[in-house]
N, C-alpha and C positions, 0 to 999 in steps of 0.2 A: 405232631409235637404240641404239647400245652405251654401255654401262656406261661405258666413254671419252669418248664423248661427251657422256652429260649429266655426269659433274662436270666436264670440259673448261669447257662451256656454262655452268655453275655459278658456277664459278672466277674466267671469263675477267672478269667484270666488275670486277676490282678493280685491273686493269690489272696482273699482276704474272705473271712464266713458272710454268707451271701443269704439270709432268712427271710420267707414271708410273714410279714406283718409284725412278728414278735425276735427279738434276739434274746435268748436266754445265755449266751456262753458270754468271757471275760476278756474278750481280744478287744485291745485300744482303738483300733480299724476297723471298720465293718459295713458291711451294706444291707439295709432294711428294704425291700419292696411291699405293697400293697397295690389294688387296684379294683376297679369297677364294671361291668360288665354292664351293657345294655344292646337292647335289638336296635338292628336301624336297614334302611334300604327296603323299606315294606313295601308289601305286595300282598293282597289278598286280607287285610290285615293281620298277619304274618310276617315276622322278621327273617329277611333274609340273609343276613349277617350277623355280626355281633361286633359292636363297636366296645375297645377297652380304654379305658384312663386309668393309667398306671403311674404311679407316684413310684421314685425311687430312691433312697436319702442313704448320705454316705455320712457314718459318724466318727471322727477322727478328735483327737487333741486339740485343745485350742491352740493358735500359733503354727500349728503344721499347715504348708503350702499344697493341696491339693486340688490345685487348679489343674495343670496338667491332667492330673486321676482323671479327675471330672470331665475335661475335655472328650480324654477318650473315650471314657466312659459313654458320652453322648450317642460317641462317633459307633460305637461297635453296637447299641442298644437301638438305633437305627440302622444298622447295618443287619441287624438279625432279624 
């Protein structure tokens, strides 16, 4: 599974368009990801993993309480 895929699979359950890096469509709710890849755990000078930093941003109305969202949010994007 790619990096796409699990926050896709993450995301999708809060029923809201779930984009990398760019949103083009008109829904008031929505979830932006982006993120960075680099080697780490060297060996040989050779990476033998791949470390991600993923940014994930929820853009809602101003005034709407989405704390909750967020929480779970946390909870399922660490759970995956």
């Amino acid at each position: 599974m790619t990096i796409n895929e699990v926050i896709l699979s993450a995301l999708n359950i809060f029923n809201n368009p779930v984009e990398f890096e760019v949103d083009q469509g008109t829904e008031k709710i929505y979830w932006v990801f982006n993120y960075t890849a680099m080697g780490a755990d060297y060996g040989d000078d050779q990476p033998n993993h791949e470390k991600y930093f993923v940014q994930v941003h929820l853009f809602a109305p101003l005034g709407l309480n989405v704390t909750d969202k967020v929480k779970k949010a946390k909870k399922a994007l660490v759970q995956a």
